[in-house]
SEDREN-331788 format. One line per 2 residues: their letters; for each residue x negated, y, z of N, C-alpha, C, CB. Coordinates in steps of 0.2 Angstrom, whole numbers, plus 5000, padded with zeros to 4 digits. Glycine has a CB too. Example, Ala and Ser with C-alpha at 12.3 -4.5 7.8 and 13.67 -1.06 7.14 Angstrom:
<sites>
AS> 4934 4972 5039 4938 4978 5039 4934 4984 5039 4943 4978 5045 ~ 4936 4989 5035 4932 4995 5036 4936 5000 5039 4930 4997 5029
</sites>
This chain:
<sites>
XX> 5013 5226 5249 5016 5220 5248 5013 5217 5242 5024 5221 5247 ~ 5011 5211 5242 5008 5208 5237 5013 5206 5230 5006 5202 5240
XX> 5012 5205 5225 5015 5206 5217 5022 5199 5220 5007 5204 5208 ~ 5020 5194 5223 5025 5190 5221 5030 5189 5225 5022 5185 5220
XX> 5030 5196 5230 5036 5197 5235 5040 5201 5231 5034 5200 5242 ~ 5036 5207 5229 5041 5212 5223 5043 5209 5218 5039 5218 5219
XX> 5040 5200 5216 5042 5199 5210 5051 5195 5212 5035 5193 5205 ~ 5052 5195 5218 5058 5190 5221 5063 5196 5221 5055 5186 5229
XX> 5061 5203 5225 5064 5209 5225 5067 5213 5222 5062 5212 5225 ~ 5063 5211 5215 5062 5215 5209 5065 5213 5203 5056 5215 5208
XX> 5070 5209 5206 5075 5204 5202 5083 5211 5202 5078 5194 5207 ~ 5086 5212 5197 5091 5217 5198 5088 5225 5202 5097 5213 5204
XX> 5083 5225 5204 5081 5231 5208 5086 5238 5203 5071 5232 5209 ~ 5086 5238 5198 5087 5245 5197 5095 5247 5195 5083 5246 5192
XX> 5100 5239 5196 5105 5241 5199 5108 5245 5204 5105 5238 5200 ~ 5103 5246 5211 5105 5248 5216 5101 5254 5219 5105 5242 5219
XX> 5094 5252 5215 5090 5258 5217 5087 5265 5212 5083 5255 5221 ~ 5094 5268 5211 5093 5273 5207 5092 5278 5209 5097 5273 5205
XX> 5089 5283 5205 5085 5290 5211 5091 5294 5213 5077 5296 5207 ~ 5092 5296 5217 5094 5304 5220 5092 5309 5217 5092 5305 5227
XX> 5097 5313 5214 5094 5320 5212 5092 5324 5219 5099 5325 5207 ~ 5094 5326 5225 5093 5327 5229 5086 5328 5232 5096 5324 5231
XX> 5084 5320 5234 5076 5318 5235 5073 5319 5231 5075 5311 5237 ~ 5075 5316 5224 5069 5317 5218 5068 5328 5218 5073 5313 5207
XX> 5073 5331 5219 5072 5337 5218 5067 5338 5223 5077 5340 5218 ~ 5065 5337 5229 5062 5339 5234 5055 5337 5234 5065 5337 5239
XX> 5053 5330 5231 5047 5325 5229 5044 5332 5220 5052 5315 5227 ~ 5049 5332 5219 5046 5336 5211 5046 5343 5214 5051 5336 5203
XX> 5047 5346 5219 5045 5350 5221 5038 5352 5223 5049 5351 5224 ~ 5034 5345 5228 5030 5344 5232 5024 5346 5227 5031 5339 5235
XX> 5026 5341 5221 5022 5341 5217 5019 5349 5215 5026 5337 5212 ~ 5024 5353 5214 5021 5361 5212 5019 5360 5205 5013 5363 5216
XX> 5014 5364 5204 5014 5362 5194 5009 5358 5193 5011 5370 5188 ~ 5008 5351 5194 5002 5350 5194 5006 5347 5186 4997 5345 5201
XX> 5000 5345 5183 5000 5343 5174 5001 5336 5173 4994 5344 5170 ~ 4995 5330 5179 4994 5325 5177 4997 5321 5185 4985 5324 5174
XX> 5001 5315 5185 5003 5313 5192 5001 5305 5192 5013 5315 5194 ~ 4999 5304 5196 4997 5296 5197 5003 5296 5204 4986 5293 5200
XX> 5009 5291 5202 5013 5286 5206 5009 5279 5208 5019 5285 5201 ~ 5009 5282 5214 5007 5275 5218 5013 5270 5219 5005 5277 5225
XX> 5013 5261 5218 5018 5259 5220 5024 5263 5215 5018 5260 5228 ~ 5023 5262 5210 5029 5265 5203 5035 5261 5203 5027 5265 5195
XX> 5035 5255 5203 5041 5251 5203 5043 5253 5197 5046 5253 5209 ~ 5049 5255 5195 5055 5253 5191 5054 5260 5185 5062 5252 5197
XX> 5050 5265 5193 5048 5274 5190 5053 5277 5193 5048 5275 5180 ~ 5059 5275 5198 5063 5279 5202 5058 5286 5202 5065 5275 5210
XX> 5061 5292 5204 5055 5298 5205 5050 5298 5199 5050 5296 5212 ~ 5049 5297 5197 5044 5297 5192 5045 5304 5188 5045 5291 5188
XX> 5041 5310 5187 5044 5315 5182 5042 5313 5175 5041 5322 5184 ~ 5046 5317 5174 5048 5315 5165 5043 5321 5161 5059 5317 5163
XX> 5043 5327 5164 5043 5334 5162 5034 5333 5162 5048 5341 5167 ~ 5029 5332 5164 5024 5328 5164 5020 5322 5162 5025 5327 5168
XX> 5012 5322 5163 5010 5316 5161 5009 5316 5167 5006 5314 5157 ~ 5010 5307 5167 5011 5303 5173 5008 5296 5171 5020 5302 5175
XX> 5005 5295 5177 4999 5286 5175 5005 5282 5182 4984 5286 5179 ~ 5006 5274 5181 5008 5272 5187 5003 5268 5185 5014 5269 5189
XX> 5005 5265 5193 5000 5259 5194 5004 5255 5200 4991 5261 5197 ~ 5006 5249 5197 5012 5246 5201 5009 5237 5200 5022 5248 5197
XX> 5008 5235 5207 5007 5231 5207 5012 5222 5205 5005 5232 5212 ~ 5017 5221 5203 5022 5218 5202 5023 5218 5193 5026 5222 5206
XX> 5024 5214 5191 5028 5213 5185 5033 5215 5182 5028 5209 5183 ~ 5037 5211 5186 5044 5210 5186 5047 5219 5187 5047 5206 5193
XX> 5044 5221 5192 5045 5230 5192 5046 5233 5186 5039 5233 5194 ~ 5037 5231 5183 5036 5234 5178 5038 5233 5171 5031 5234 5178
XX> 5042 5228 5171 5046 5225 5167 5053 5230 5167 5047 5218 5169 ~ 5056 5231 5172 5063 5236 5172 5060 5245 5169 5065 5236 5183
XX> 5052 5245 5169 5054 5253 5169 5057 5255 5163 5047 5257 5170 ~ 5061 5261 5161 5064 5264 5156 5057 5264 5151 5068 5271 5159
XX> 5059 5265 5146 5055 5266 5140 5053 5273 5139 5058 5264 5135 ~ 5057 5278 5142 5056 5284 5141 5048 5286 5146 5064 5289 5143
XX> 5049 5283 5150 5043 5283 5157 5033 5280 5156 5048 5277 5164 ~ 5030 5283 5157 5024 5281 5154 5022 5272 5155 5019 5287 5159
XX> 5019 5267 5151 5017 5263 5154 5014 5262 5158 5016 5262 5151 ~ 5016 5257 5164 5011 5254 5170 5007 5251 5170 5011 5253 5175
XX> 5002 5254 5171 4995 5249 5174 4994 5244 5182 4988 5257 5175 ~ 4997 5237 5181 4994 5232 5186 4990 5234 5189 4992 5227 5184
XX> 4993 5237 5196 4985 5237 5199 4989 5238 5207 4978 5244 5197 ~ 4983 5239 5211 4985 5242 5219 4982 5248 5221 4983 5237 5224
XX> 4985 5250 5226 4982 5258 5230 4975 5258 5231 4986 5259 5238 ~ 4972 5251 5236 4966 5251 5235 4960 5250 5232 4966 5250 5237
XX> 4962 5249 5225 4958 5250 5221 4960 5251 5213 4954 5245 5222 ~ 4960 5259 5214 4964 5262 5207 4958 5263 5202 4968 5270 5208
XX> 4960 5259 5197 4957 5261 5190 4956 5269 5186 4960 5258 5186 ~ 4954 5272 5191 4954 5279 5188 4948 5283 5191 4961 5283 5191
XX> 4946 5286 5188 4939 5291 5188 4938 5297 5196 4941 5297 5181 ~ 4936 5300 5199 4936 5305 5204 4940 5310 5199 4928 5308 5209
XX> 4943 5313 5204 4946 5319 5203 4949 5318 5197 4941 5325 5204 ~ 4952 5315 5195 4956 5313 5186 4963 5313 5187 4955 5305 5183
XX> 4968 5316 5193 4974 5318 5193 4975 5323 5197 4978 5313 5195 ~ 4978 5327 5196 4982 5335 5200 4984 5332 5206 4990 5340 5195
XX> 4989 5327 5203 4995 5327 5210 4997 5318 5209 5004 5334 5210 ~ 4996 5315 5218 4999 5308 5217 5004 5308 5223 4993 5301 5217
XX> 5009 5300 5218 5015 5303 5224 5018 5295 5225 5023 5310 5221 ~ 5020 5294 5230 5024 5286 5231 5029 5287 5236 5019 5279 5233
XX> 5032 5283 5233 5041 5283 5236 5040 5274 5242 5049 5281 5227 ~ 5041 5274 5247 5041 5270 5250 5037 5265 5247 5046 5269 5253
XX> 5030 5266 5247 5024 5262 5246 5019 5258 5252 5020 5266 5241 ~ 5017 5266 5255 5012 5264 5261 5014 5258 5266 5011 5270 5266
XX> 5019 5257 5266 5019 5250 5273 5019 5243 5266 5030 5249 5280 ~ 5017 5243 5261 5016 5241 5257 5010 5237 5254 5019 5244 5254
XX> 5004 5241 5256 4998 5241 5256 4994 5238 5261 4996 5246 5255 ~ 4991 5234 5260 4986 5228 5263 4981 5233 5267 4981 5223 5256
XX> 4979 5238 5265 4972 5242 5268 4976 5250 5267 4961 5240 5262 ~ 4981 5254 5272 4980 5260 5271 4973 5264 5270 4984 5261 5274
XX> 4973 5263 5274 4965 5268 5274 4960 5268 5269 4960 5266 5281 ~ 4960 5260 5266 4954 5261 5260 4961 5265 5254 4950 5251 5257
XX> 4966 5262 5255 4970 5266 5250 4971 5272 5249 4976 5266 5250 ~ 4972 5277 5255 4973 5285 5255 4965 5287 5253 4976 5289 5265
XX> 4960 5285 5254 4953 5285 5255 4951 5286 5244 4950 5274 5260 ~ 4956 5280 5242 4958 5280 5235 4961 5288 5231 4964 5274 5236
XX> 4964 5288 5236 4971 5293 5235 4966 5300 5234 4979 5293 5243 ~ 4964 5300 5239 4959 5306 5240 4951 5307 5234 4955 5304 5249
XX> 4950 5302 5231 4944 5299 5227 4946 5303 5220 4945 5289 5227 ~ 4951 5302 5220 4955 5303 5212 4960 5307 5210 4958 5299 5209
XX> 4963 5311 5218 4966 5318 5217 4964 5323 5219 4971 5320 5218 ~ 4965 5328 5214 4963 5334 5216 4966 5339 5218 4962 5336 5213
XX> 4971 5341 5219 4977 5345 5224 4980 5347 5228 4979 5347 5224 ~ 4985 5340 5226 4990 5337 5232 4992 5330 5231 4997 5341 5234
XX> 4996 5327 5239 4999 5322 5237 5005 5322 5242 4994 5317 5237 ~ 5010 5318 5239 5015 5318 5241 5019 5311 5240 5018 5322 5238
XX> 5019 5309 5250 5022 5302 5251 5029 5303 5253 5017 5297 5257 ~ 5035 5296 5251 5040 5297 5256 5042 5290 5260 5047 5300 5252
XX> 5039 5290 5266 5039 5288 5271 5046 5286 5276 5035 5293 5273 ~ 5043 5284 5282 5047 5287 5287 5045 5286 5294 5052 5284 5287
XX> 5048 5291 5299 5047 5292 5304 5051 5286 5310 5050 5300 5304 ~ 5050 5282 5311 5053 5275 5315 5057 5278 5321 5046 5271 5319
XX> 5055 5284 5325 5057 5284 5331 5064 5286 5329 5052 5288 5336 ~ 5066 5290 5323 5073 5292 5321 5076 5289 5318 5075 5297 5318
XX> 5073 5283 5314 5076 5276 5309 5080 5272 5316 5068 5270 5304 ~ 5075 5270 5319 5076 5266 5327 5086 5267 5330 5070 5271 5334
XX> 5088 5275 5329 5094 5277 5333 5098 5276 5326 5093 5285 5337 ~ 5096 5274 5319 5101 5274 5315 5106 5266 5317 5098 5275 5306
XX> 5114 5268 5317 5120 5264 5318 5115 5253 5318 5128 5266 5309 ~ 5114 5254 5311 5112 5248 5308 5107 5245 5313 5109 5249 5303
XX> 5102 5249 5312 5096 5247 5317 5095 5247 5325 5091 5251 5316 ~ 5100 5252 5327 5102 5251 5334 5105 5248 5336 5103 5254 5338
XX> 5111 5246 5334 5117 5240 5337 5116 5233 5334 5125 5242 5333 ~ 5115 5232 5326 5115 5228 5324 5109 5223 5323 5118 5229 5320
XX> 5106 5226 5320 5097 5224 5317 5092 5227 5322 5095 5226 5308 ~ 5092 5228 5327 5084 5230 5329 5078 5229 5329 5083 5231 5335
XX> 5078 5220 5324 5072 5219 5321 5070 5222 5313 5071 5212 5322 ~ 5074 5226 5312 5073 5229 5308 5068 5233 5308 5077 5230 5305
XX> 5067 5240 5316 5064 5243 5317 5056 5239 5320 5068 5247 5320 ~ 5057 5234 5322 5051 5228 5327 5048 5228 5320 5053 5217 5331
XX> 5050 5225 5314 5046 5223 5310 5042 5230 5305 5050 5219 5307 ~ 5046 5237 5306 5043 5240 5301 5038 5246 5307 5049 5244 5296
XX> 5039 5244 5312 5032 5247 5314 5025 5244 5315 5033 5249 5320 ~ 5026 5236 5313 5019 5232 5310 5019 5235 5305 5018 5224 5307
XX> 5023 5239 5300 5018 5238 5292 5019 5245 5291 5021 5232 5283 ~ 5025 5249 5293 5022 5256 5291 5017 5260 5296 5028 5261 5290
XX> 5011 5265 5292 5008 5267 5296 5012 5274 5299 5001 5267 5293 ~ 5008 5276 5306 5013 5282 5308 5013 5286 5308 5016 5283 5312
XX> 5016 5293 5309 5015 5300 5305 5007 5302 5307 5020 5305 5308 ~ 5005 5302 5314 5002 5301 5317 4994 5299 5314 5005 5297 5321
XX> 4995 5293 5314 4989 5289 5307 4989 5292 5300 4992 5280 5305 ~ 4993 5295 5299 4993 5297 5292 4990 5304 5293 5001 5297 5289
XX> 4992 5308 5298 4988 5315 5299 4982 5315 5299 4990 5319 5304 ~ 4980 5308 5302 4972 5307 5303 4967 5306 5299 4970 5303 5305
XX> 4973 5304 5291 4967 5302 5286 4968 5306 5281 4966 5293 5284 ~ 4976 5311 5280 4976 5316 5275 4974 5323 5276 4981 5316 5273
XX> 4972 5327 5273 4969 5334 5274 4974 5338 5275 4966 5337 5269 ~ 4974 5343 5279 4980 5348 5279 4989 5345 5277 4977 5354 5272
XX> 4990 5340 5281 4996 5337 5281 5001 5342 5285 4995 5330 5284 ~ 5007 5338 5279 5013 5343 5283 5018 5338 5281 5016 5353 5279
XX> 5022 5339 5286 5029 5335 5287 5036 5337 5285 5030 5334 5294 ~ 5041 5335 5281 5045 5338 5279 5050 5334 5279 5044 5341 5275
XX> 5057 5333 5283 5062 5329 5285 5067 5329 5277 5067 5333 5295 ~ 5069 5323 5276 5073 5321 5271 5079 5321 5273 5070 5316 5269
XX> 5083 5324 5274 5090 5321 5277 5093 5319 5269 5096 5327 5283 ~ 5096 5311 5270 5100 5308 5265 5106 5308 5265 5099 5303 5265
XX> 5109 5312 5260 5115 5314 5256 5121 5307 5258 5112 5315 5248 ~ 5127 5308 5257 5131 5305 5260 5131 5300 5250 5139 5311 5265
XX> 5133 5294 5252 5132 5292 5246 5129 5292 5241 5135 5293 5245 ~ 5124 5292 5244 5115 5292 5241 5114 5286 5233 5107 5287 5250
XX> 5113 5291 5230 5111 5287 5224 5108 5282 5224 5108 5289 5220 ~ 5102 5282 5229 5098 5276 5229 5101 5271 5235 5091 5277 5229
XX> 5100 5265 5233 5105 5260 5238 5097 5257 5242 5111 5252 5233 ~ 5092 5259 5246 5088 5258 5251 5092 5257 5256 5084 5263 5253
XX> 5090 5252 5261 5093 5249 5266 5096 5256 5271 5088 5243 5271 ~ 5092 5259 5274 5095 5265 5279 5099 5272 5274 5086 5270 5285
XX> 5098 5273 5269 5101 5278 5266 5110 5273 5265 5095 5280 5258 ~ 5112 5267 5269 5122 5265 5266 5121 5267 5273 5127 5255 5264
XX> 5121 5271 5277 5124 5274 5283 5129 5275 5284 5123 5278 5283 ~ 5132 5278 5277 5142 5279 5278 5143 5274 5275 5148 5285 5276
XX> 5141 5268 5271 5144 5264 5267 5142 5255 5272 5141 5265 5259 ~ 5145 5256 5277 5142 5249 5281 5145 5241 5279 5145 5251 5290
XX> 5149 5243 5273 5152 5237 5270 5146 5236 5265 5161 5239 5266 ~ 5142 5239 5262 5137 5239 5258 5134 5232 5258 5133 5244 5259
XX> 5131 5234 5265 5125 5228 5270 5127 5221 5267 5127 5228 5280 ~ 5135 5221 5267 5134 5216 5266 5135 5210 5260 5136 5215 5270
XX> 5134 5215 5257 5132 5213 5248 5125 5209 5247 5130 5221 5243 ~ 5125 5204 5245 5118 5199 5246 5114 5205 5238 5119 5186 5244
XX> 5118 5208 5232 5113 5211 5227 5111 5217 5231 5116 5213 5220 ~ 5114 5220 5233 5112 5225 5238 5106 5224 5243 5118 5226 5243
XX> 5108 5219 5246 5102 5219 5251 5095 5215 5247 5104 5214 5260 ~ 5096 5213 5240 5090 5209 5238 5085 5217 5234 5093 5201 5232
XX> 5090 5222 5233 5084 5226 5232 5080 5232 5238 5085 5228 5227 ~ 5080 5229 5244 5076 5234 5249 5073 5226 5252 5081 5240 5256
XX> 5067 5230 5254 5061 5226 5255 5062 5222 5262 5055 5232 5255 ~ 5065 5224 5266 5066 5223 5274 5071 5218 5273 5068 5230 5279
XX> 5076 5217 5271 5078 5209 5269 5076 5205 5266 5083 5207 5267 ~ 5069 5206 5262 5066 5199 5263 5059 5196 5267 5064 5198 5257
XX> 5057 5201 5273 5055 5202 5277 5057 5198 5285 5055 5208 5277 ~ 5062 5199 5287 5066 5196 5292 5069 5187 5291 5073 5201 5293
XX> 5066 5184 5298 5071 5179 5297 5076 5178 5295 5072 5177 5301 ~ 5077 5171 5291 5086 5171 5289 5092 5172 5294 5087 5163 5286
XX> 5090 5167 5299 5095 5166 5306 5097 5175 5307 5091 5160 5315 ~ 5091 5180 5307 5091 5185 5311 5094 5190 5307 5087 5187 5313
XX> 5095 5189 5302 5096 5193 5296 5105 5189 5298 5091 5191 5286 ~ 5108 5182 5297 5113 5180 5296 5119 5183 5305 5111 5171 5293
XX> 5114 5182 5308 5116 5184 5317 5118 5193 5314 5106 5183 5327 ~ 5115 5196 5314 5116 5205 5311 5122 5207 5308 5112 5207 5306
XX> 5122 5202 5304 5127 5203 5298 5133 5200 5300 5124 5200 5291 ~ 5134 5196 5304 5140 5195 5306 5143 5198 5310 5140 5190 5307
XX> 5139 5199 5317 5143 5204 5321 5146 5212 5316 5137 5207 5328 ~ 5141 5213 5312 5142 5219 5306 5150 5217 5305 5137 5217 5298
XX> 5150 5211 5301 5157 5209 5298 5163 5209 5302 5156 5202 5296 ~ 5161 5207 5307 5167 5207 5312 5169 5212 5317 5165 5201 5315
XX> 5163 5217 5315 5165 5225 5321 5169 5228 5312 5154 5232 5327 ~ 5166 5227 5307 5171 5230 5302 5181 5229 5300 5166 5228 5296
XX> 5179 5220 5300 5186 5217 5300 5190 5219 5308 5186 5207 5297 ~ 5188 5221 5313 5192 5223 5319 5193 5231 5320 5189 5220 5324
XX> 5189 5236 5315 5190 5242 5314 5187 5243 5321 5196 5244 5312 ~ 5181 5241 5325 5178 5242 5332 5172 5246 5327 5176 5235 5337
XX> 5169 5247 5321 5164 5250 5318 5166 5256 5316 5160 5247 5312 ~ 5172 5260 5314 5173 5264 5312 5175 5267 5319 5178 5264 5306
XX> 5179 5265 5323 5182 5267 5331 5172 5272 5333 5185 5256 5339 ~ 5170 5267 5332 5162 5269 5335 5157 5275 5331 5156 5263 5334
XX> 5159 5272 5325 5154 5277 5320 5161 5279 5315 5146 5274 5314 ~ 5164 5280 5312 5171 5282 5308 5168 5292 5307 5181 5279 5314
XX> 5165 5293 5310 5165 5297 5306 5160 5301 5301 5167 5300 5310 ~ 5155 5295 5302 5150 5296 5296 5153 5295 5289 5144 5290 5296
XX> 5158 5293 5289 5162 5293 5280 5163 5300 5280 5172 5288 5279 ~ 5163 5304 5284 5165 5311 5283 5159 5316 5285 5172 5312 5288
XX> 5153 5313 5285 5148 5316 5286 5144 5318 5281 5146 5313 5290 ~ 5142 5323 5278 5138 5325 5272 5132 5326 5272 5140 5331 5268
XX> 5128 5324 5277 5121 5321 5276 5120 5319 5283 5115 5328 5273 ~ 5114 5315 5284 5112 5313 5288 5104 5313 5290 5114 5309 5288
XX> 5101 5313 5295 5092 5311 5298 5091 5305 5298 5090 5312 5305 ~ 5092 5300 5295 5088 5293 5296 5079 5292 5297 5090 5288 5288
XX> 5079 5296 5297 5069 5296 5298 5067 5297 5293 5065 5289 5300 ~ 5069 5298 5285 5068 5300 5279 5060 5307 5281 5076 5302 5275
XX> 5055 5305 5277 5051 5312 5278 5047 5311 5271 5044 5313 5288 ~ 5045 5317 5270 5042 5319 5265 5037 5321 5266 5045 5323 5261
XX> 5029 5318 5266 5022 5318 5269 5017 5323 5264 5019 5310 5271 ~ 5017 5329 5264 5013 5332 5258 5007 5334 5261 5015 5337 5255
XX> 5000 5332 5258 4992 5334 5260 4991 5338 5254 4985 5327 5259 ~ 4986 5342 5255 4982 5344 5252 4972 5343 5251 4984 5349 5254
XX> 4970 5336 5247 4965 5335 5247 4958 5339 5247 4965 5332 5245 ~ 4959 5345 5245 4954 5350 5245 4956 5357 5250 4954 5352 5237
</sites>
């Protein structure tokens, strides 16, 4: 995504999108011991380890404007052409970056240029996002639109080394407010601060975004959403398509 779509996004984002100890535990795991981490697509520094040096490189201002002070300064820039040396990081990682980037392949191509160990994306898997409540009843151009820009597991195994797949299931009341992670909170959706920090409501037509959300509104005020799904409030994790993509470039 180009800087001045995250600079529209990127208003309040860290209101809403706060990291999961959960996910972040699994993401700093992937990592292993490496010392030095380039965050791709760093945003705000959600995920970001602390315990570490860490370089971002976030294309967006406004992002880079939110990040905490405790967290390394970011470097302006994009995936596909990182300002950094061959082999000059252990381990690089990004939190729903790749459908973000203009040229995956020169990017990972990037990714591969300047790490040395591993690398760890969190993605997702469409064909299990597709069956989540939201995206199958309500918004199915949510799923039309993210299989133009995310690339698929598929594509991804083709251009990372020794790739492995690892399913994310998201915690019931997930710290971070990403559109598929309100699963049990379907009143969420319809918070305009809510939906201004995930990327896919500013992606979709207004009318088609406004048509979604109302049938939303109106299967909620008639208790026909809970009769259907009512028991995800009582459900302590779920599969939304969440995955955790780790290579090994060497």
């Amino acid at each position: 995504m180009t800087s001045p779509a995250y600079d529209r996004m990127g208003v309040g984002y860290t209101g809403v999108r706060r990291p999961d100890p959960r996910i972040e535990a699994a993401i700093h795991a992937a990592l292993g011991d490496a010392r030095v981490v380039l965050n791709i697509g760093a945003g705000a520094g959600s995920y970001e380890p602390r315990d570490r040096e860490t370089i971002a490189v976030e294309p967006s201002p406004v992002m880079i404007a939110q990040r905490p002070p405790d967290l390394a300064r970011a470097i302006q820039g994009v995936a596909e052409q990182l300002p950094l040396d061959d082999d000059s990081v252990d381990a690089t990682m990004g939190v729903f970056t790749l459908h973000h980037w203009n040229d995956v392949e020169r990017g990972l191509a990037e990714v591969l240029r300047v790490t040395r160990d591993r690398v760890a994306f969190v993605t997702l898997d469409l064909e299990v996002t597709a069956e989540m409540w939201l995206c199958r009843d309500y918004l199915p151009e949510i799923v039309e639109h993210d299989r133009r820009v995310f690339p698929t597991l598929a594509r991804l195994d083709a251009l990372l080394p020794n790739m492995r797949i690892e399913p994310l299931p998201v915690p019931a009341d997930c710290a971070d407010g990403f559109c598929i992670a309100l699963w049990d909170r379907p009143e969420a959706h319809l918070d305009p601060d809510v939906r201004r920090a995930s990327s896919i409501w500013h992606q979709l037509p207004g009318e088609v975004t406004a048509r979604g959300l109302e049938r939303l509104r109106d299967d909620l005020e008639s208790g026909e959403w809970d009769r259907r799904h009512g028991e995800l409030r009582r459900t302590p994790e779920l599969d939304v398509g969440l995955r955790l993509v780790r290579a090994e470039p060497r």
